[in-house]
VEXMAR-722921 format. One line per field, with one value per residue (C-alpha): chain; x, y, z; residue number from 1. Coordinates in pm, 1 decimal, padded with zeros to 6 digits. Last residue first. Layout:
BEGIN
chain	(A; ...)
x	(X; ...)
y	(Y; ...)
z	(Z; ...)
resi	(NUM; ...)
REM end
This chain:
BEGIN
chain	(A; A; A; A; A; A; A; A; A; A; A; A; A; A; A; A; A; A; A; A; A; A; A; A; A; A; A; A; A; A; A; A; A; A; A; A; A; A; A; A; A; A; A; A; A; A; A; A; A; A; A; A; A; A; A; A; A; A; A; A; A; A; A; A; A; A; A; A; A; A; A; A; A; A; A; A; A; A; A; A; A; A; A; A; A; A; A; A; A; A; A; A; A; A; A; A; A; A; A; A; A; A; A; A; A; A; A; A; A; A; A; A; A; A; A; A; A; A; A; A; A; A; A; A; A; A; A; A; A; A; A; A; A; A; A; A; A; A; A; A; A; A; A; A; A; A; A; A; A; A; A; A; A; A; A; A; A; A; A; A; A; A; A; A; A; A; A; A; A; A; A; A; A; A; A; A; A; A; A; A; A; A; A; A; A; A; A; A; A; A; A; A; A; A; A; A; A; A; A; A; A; A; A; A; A; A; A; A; A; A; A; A; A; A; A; A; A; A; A; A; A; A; A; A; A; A; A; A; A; A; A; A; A; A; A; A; A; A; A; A; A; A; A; A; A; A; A; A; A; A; A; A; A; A; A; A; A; A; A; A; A; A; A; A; A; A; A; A; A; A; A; A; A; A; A; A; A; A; A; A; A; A; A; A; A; A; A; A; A; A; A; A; A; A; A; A; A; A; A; A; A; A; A; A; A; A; A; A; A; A; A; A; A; A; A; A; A; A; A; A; A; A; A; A; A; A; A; A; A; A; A; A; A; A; A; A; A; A; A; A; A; A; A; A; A; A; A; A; A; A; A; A; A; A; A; A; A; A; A; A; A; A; A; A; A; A; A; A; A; A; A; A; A; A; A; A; A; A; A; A; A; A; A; A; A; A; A; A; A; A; A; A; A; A; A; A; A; A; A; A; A; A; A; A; A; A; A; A; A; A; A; A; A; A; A; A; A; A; A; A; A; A; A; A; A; A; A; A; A; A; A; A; A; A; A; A; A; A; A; A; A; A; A; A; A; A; A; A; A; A; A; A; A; A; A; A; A; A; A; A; A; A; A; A; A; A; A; A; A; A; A; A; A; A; A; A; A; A; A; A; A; A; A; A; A)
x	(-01187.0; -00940.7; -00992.4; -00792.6; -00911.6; -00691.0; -00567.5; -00300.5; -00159.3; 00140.2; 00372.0; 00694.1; 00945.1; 01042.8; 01382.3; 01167.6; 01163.7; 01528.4; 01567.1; 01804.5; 02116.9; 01932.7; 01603.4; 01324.6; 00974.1; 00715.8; 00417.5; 00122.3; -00085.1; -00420.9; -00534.0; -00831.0; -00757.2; -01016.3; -01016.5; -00906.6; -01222.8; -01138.8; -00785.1; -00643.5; -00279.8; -00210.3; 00052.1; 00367.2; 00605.3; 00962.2; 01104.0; 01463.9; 01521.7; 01877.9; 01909.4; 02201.9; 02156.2; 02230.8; 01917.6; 01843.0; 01851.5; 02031.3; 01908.3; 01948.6; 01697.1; 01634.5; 01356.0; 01178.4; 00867.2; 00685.7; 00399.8; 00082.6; -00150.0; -00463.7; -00594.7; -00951.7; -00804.8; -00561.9; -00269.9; -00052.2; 00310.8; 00531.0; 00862.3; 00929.7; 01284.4; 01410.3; 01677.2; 01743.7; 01996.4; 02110.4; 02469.7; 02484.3; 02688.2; 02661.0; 02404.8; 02505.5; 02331.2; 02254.7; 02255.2; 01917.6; 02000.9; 02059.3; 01736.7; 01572.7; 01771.8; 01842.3; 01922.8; 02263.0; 02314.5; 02516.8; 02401.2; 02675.4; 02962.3; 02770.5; 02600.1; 02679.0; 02411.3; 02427.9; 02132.3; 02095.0; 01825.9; 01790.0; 01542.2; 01473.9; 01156.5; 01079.4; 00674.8; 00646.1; 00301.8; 00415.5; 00798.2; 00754.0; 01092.8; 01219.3; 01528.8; 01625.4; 01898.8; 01965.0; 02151.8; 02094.5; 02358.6; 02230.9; 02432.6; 02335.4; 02159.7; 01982.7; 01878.6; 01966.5; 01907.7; 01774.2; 01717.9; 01482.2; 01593.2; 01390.8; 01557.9; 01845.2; 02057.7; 02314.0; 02021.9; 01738.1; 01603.4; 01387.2; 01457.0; 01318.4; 01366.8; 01587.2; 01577.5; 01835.9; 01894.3; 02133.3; 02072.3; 02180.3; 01985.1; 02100.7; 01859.7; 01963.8; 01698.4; 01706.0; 01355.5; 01255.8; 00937.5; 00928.2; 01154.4; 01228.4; 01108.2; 01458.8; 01393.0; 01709.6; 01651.3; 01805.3; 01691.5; 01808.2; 01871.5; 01962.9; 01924.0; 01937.8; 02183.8; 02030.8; 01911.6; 01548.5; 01404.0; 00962.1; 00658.9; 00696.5; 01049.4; 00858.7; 01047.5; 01359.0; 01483.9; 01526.0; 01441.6; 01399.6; 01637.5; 01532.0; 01649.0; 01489.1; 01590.3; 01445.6; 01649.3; 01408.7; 01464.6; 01305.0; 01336.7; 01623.0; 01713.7; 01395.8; 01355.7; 01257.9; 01185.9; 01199.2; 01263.6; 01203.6; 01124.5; 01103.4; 00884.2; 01031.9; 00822.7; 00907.3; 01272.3; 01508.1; 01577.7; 01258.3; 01158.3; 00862.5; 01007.3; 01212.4; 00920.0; 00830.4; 00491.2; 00203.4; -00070.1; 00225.9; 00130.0; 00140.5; -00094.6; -00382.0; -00191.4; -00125.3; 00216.2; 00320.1; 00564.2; 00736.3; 00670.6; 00952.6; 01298.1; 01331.0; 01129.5; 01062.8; 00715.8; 00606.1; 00551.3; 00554.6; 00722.3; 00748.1; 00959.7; 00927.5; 01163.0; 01205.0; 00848.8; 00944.4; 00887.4; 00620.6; 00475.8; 00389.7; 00201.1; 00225.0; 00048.9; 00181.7; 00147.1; -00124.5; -00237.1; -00599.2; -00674.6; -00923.8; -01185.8; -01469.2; -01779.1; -01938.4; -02307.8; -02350.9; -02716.5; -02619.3; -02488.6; -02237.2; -02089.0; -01870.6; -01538.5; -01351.2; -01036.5; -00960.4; -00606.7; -00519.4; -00352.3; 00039.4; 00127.8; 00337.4; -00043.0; -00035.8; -00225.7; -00597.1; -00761.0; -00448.9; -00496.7; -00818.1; -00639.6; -00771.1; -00488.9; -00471.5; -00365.1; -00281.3; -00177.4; -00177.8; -00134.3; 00045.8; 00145.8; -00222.2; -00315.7; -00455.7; -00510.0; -00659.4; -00595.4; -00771.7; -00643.2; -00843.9; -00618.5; -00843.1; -00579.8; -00549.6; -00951.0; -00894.1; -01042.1; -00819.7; -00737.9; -00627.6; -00313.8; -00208.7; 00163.2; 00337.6; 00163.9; 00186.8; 00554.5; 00588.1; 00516.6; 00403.1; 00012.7; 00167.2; 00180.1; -00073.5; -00118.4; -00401.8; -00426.4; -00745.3; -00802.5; -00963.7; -00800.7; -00890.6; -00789.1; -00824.6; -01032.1; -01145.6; -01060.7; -01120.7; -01206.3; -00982.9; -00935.3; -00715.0; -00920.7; -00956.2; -00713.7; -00808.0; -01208.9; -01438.2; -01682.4; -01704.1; -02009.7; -01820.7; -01980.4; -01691.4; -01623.2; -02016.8; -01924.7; -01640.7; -01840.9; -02078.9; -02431.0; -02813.0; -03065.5; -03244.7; -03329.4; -03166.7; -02858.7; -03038.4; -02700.6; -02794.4; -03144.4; -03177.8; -03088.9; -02847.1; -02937.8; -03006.0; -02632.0; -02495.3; -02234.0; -01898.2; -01767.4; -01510.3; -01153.5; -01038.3; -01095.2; -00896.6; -00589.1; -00561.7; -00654.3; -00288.1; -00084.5; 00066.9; 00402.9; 00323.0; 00681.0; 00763.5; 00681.0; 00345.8; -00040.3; -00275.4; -00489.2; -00697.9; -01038.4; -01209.6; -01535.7; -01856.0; -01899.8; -01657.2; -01866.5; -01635.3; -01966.5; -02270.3; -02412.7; -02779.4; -02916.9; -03213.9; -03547.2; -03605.5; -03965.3; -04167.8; -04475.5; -04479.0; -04236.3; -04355.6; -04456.5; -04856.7; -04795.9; -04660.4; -04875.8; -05170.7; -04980.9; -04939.4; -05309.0; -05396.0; -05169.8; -05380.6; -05692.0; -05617.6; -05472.6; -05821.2; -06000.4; -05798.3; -05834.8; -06219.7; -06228.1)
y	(-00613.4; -00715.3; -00862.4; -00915.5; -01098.3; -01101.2; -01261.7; -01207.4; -01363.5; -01188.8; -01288.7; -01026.7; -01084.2; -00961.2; -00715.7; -00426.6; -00083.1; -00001.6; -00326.4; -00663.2; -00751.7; -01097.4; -00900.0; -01116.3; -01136.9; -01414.9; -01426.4; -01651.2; -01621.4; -01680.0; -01520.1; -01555.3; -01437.2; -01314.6; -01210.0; -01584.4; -01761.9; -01992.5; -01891.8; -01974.3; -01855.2; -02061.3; -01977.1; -01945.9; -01619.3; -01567.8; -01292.1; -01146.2; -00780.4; -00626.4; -00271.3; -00034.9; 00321.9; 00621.4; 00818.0; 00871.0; 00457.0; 00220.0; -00090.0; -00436.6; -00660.5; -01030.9; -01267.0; -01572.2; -01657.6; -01971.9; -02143.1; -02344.3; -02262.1; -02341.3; -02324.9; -02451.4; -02785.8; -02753.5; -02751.2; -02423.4; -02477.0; -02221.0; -02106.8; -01725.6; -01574.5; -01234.0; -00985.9; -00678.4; -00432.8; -00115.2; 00039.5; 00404.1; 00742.1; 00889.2; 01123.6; 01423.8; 01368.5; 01736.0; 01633.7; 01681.6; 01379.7; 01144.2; 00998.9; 01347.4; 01367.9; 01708.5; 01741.2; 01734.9; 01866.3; 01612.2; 01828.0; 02050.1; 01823.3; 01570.3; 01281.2; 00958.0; 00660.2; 00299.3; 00083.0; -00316.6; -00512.2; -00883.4; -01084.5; -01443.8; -01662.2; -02044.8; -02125.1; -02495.9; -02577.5; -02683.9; -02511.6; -02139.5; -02000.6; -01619.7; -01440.8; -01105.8; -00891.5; -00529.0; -00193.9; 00138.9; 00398.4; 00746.1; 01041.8; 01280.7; 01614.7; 01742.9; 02096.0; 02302.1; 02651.6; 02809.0; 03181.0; 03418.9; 03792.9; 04111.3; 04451.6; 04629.6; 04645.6; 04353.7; 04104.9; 04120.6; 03765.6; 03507.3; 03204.0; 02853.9; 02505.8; 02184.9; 01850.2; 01672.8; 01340.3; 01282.1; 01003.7; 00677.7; 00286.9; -00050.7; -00345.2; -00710.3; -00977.6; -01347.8; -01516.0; -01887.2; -02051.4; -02420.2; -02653.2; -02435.6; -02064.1; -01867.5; -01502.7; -01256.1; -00923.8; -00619.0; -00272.4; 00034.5; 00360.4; 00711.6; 01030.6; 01359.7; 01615.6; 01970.8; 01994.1; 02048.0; 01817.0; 01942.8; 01754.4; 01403.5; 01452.8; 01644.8; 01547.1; 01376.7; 01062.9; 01088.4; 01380.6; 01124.2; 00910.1; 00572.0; 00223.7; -00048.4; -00364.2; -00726.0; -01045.8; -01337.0; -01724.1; -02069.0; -01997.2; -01800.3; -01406.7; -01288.1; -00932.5; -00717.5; -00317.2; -00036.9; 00334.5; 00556.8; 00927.0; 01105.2; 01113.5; 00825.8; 00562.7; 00336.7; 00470.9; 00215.9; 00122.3; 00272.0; 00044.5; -00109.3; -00408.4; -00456.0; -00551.6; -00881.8; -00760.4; -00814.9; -01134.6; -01325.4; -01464.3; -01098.6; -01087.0; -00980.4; -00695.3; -00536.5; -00448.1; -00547.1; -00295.2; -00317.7; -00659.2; -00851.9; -00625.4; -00318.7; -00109.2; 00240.5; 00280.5; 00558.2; 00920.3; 01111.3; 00999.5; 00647.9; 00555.4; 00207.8; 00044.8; -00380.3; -00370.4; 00003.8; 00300.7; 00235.1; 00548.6; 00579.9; 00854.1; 00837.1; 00868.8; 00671.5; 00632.5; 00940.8; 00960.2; 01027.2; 01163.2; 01095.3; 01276.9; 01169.9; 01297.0; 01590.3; 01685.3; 02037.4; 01966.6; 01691.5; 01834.0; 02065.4; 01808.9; 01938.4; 01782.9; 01555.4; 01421.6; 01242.9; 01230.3; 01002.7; 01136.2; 01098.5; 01424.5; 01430.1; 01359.5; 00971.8; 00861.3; 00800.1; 01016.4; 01134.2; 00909.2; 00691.6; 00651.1; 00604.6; 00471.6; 00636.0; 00464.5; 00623.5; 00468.3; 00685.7; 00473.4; 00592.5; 00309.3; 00191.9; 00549.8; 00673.0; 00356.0; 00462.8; 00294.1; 00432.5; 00205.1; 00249.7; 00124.8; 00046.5; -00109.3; -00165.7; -00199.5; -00240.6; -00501.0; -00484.6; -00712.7; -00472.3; -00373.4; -00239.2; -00281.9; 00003.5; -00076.3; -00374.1; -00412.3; -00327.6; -00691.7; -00690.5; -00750.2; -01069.6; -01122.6; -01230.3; -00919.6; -01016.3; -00873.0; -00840.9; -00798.4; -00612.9; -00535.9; -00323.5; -00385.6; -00191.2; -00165.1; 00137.5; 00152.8; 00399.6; 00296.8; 00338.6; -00028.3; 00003.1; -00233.4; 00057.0; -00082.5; -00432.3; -00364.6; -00340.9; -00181.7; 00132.7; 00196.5; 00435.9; 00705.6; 00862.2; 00539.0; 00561.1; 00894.1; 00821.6; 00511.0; 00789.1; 00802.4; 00756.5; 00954.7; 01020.3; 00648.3; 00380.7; 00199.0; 00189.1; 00185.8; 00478.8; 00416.3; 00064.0; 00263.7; -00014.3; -00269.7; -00545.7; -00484.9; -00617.5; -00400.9; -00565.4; -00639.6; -00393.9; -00553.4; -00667.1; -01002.2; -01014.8; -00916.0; -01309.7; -01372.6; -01283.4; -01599.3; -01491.6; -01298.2; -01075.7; -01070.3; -00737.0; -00538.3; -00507.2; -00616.6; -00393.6; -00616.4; -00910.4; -01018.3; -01308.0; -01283.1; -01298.3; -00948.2; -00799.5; -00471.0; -00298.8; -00146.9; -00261.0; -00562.9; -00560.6; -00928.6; -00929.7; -00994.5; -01391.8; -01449.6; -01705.9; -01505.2; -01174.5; -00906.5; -00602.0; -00305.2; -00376.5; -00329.9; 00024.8; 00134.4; 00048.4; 00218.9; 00552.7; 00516.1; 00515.6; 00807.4; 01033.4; 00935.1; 01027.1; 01342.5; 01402.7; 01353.2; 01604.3; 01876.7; 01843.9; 01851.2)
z	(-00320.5; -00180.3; 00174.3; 00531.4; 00763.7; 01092.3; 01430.7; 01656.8; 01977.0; 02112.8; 02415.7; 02440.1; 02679.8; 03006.8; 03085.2; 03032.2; 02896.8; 02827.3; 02691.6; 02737.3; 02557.1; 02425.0; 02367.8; 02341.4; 02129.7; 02078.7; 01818.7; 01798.6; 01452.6; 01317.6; 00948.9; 00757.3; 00384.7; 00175.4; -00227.0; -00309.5; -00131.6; 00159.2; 00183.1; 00515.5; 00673.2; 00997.3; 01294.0; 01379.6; 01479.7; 01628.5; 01730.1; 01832.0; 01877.5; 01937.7; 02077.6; 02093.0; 02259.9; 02071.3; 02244.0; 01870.2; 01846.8; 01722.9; 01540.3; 01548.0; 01394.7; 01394.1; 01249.5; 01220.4; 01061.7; 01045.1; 00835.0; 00795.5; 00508.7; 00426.1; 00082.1; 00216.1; 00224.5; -00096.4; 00136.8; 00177.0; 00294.0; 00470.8; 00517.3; 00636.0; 00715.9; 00866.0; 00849.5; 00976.8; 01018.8; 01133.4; 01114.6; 01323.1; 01309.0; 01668.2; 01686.8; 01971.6; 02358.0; 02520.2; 02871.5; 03099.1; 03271.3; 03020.9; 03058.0; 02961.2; 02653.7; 02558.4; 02159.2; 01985.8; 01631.8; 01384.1; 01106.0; 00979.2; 01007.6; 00806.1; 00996.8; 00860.9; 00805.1; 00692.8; 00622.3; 00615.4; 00481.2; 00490.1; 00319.1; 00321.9; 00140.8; 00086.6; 00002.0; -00046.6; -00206.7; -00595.8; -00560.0; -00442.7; -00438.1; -00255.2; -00225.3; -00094.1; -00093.1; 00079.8; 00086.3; 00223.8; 00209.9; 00380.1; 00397.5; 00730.9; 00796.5; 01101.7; 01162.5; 00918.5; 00893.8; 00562.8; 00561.9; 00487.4; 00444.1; 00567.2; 00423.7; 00654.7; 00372.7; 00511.3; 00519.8; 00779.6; 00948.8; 00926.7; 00978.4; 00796.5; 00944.0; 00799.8; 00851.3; 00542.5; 00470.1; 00182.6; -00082.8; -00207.4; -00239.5; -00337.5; -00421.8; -00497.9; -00622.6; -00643.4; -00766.6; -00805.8; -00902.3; -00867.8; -01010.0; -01338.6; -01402.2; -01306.9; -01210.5; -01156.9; -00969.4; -01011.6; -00778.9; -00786.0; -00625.0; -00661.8; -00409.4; -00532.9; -00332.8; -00390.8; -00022.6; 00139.8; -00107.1; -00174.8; -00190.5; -00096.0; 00073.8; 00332.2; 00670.4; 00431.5; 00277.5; -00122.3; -00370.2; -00632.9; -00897.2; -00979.1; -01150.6; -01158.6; -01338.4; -01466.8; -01589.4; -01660.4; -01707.1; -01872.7; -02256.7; -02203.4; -02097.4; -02083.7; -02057.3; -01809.8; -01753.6; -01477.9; -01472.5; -01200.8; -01141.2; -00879.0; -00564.4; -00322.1; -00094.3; 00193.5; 00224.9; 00285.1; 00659.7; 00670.3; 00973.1; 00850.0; 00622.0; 00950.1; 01105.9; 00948.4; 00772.9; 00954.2; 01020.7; 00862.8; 00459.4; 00360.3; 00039.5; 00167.7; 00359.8; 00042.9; 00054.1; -00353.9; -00321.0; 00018.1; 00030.3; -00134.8; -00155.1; -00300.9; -00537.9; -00329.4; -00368.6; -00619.4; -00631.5; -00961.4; -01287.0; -01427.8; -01718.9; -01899.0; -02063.2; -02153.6; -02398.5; -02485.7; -02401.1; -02201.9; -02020.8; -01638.5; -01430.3; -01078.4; -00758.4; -00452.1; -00091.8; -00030.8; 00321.0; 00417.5; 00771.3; 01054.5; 01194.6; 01523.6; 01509.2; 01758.4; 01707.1; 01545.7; 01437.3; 01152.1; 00859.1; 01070.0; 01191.7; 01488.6; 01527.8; 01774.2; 01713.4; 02051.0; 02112.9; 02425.2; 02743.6; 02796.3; 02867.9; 02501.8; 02333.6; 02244.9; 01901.0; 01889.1; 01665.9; 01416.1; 01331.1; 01149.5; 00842.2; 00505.4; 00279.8; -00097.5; -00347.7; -00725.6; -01089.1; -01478.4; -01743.0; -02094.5; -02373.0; -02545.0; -02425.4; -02096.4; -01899.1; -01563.2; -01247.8; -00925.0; -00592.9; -00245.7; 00072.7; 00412.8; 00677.2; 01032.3; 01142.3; 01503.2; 01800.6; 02120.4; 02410.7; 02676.3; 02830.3; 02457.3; 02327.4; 02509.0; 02843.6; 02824.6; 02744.9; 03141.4; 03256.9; 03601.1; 03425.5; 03310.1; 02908.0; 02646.5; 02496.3; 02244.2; 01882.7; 01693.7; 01308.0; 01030.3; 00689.9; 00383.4; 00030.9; -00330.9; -00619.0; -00879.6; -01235.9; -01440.7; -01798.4; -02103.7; -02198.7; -02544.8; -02796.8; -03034.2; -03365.6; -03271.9; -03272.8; -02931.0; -03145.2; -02866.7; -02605.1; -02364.5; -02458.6; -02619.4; -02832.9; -02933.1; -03057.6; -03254.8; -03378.6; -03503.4; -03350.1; -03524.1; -03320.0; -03653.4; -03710.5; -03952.4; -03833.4; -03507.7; -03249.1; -02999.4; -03058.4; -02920.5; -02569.6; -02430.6; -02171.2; -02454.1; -02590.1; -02283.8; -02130.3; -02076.8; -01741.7; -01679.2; -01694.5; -01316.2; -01338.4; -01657.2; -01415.5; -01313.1; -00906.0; -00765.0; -00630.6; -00286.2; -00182.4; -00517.1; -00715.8; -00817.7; -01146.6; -00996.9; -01033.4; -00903.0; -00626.7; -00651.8; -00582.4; -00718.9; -00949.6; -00740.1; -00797.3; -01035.2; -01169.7; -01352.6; -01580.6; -01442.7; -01484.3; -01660.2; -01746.1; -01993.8; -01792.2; -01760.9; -01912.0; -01663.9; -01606.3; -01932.1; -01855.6; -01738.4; -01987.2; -01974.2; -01585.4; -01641.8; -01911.7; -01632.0; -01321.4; -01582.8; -01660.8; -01331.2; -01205.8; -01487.5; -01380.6; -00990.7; -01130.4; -01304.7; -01044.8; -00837.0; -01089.5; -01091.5; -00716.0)
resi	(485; 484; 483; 482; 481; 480; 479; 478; 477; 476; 475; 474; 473; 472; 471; 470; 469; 468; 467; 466; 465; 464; 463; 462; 461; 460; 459; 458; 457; 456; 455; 454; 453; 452; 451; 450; 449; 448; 447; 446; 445; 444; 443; 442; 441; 440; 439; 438; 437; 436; 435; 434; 433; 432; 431; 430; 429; 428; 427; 426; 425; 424; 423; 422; 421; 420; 419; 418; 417; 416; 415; 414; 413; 412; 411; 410; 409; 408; 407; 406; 405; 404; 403; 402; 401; 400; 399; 398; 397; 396; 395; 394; 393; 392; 391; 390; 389; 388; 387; 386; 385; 384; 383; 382; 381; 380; 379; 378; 377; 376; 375; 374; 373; 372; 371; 370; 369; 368; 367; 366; 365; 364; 363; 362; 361; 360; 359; 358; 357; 356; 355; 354; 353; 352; 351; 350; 349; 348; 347; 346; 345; 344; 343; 342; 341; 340; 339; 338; 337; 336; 335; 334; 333; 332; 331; 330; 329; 328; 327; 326; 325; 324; 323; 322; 321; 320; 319; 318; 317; 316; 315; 314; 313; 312; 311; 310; 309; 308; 307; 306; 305; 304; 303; 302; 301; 300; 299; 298; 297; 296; 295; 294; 293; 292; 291; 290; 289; 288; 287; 286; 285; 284; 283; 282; 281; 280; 279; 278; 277; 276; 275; 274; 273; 272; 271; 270; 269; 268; 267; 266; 265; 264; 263; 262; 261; 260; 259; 258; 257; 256; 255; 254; 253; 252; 251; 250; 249; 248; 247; 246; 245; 244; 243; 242; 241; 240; 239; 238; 237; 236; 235; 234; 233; 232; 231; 230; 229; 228; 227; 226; 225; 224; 223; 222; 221; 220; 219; 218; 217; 216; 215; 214; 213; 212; 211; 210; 209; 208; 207; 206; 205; 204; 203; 202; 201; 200; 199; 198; 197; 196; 195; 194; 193; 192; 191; 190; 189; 188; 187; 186; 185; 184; 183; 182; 181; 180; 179; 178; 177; 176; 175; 174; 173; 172; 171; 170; 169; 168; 167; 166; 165; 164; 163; 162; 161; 160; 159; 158; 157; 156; 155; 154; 153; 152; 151; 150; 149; 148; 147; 146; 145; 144; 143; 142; 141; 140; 139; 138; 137; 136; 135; 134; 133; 132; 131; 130; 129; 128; 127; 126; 125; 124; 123; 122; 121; 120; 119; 118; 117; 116; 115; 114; 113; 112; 111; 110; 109; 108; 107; 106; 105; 104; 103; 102; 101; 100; 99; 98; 97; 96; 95; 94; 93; 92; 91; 90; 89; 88; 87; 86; 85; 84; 83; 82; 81; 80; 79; 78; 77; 76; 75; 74; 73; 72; 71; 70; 69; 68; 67; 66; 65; 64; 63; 62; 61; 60; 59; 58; 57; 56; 55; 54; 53; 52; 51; 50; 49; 48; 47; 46; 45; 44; 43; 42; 41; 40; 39; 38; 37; 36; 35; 34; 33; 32; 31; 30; 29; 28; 27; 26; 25; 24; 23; 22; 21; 20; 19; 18; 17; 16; 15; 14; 13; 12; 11; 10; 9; 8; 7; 6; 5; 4; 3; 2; 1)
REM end
């Protein structure tokens, strides 16, 4: 009883120092922000050497909110006590002067975009692009990309994204049923959640040579054209990109190196380069090339900074394509051998040009891509094609293409933007059939802050030399946020 009393005492006094510690009626407490902490400031995503698609909220919105000096233990800077710190020490905690020679922003920075949007088949039942599109009207979070930037030196930054990815729950098993990745959580009484996977588009380190050289190492996004790099889906005017961005006509991303700079070449122009050298096209390019043929590319792109904003860019690309499989086997001593057998191998030459001006609240841009591939004696293997009757059907050499165009203008009412897209592509496929896709896409792009973008769009499809799956036409109505954040 004794001991209880005197816990109750104890928990009073506590309660009583705490109340004499609050601030008096009417006294604003000192304001604490975190460190990086951007709320209510706009969002925007890692600026890159290529032109963003929309105006980017300015980088200083991304610097770490600084500290105030009310929310700091007074005894870390007391010029007098015994828990007196160095500067080198206050740089280490994070709590440094702020001078010239240490202005270098070390902090890790975390920010990326996610998307959410619903599409609408709005096709006949009869119509068999359906069932490849979706029957039903569908709800589906596309996109969820987390960027870490680190400045490692005044000249060294280190870059990666990863995207979150619901698949493989939900993709087609070869019977046709669904995939449902199902997995007991062990944290909560064995019931069953659904997995998904993480895939890593880039994760590089970078050094500045110089103000017109820098070299990057590691794996990057191949620099071509508008939106492969700067693919944040906040900053794709369309509700998606025009599809032969997706197509891998050039290869989305390459792990090599690459070196990029620009200088201005007059008061109101820009010249700026990229040049790269990876392990190319491939099954598992990312982490290992399955042939000793590099691949090379490059980009050059001309900006002029008069009527508008105006940027012409060229991009070439070179490397071998190999699919190869492992054998085992026994050498001429009898002892087990592993050999290299390859499966499919073909030269790749991918080309493309793209152009783009912004004048006031006119938005102009074009792009077409073309890529050329021949199969190597070695790897033009045939495979049985069901629709062929059972035949084995060899890889013909092939020429795909794409092209498309987008012009919009964006009012200052809520930003708004009304535009139209247009595109072609030809492509052909493994089955080496030919097939030419039309479309054609309108609809609004709205801003009402800068880190959100409400998007509403009406897309049509044909196939002037008609498809295997149907001889109707594609109806789509699509809708999205998207947000950076």
């Amino acid at each position: 009883m004794k001991s209880l009393l005197l816990t109750l005492l104890a928990l009073l006094l506590m309660v009583a120092s705490a109340r004499a510690q609050e601030p008096a009626p009417g006294a604003v407490p000192p304001e604490q922000v975190l460190p990086g902490d951007t709320s209510g400031a706009a969002g925007a995503l890692p600026a890159e050497p290529s032109a963003l698609a929309e105006p980017a909220t300015d980088p200083a919105a991304l610097a770490p909110v600084a500290i105030p000096e009310a929310s700091i233990d007074p005894a870390l800077l007391d010029t007098g006590g015994e828990a007196q710190l160095s500067a080198e020490e206050l740089e280490e905690l994070g709590f440094g002067t702020g001078t010239a020679e240490t202005a270098v922003d070390t902090d890790l920075k975390f920010f990326g975009f996610a998307d959410f949007s619903v599409v609408v088949a709005a096709m006949k039942k009869s119509n068999a692009w359906r069932d490849f599109i979706g029957r039903h009207s569908t709800f589906y979070i596309g996109n969820l990309n987390l960027f870490l930037s680190k400045s490692l030196s005044e000249n060294v930054r280190t870059m990666a994204e990863v995207r979150f990815l619901y698949a493989p729950h939900g993709s087609a098993n070869v019977d046709g049923s669904l995939n449902e990745s199902r997995s007991d959580d062990h944290a909560d009484f064995g019931r069953s959640l659904h997995w998904g996977g993480i895939e890593i588009e880039r994760a590089y380190i970078e050094w500045t040579l110089h103000p017109n050289l820098t070299i990057r190492a590691g794996q990057y996004l191949t620099p071509y054209g508008i939106w492969n790099v700067d693919h944040g889906s906040p900053l794709f005017i369309p509700v998606q990109r025009p599809y032969v961005i997706g197509s891998s006509l050039f290869p989305e991303r390459q792990t090599g190196f690459e070196l990029f700079g620009k200088w201005d070449a007059s008061t109101h122009s820009a010249i700026g380069y990229h040049l790269t050298l990876s392990n190319g096209m491939g099954p598992i390019s990312e982490i290992k090339d399955l042939d000793d043929n590099k691949a090379v590319g490059g980009r050059l792109y001309w900006e002029l900074r008069r009527l508008g904003e105006f940027r012409l860019g060229v991009s070439a690309y070179y490397g071998r394509d190999t699919g190869a499989r492992r054998v085992q086997g026994l050498d001429a001593n009898g002892k087990l051998a592993l050999s290299e057998q390859i499966t499919t191998q073909s030269d790749v030459l991918s080309l493309a040009a793209d152009a783009q001006w912004k004048y006031r609240s006119l938005h102009l841009q074009v792009e077409g891509i073309t890529q050329q591939r021949k199969y190597t004696d070695r790897g033009r293997y045939g495979a049985v094609n069901a629709l062929a009757g059972g035949q084995s059907l060899f890889p013909s050499d092939t020429l795909n293409w794409g092209v498309y165009g987008i012009a919009g203008y964006r009012f200052d009412w809520y930003s708004i933007m009304p535009y139209v897209m247009v595109q072609e592509f030809s492509e052909v496929a493994t089955n080496n059939l030919l097939t030419r896709t039309r479309g054609v896409a309108g609809g609004l792009n709205l801003r009402p802050i800068d880190a959100v973008v409400l998007k509403l769009e009406y897309l049509f499809g044909d196939f002037p030399d008609g498809h295997l799956v149907s001889t109707g036409n594609i109806h789509l109505i699509q809708a999205q946020v998207a947000w950076a954040f």
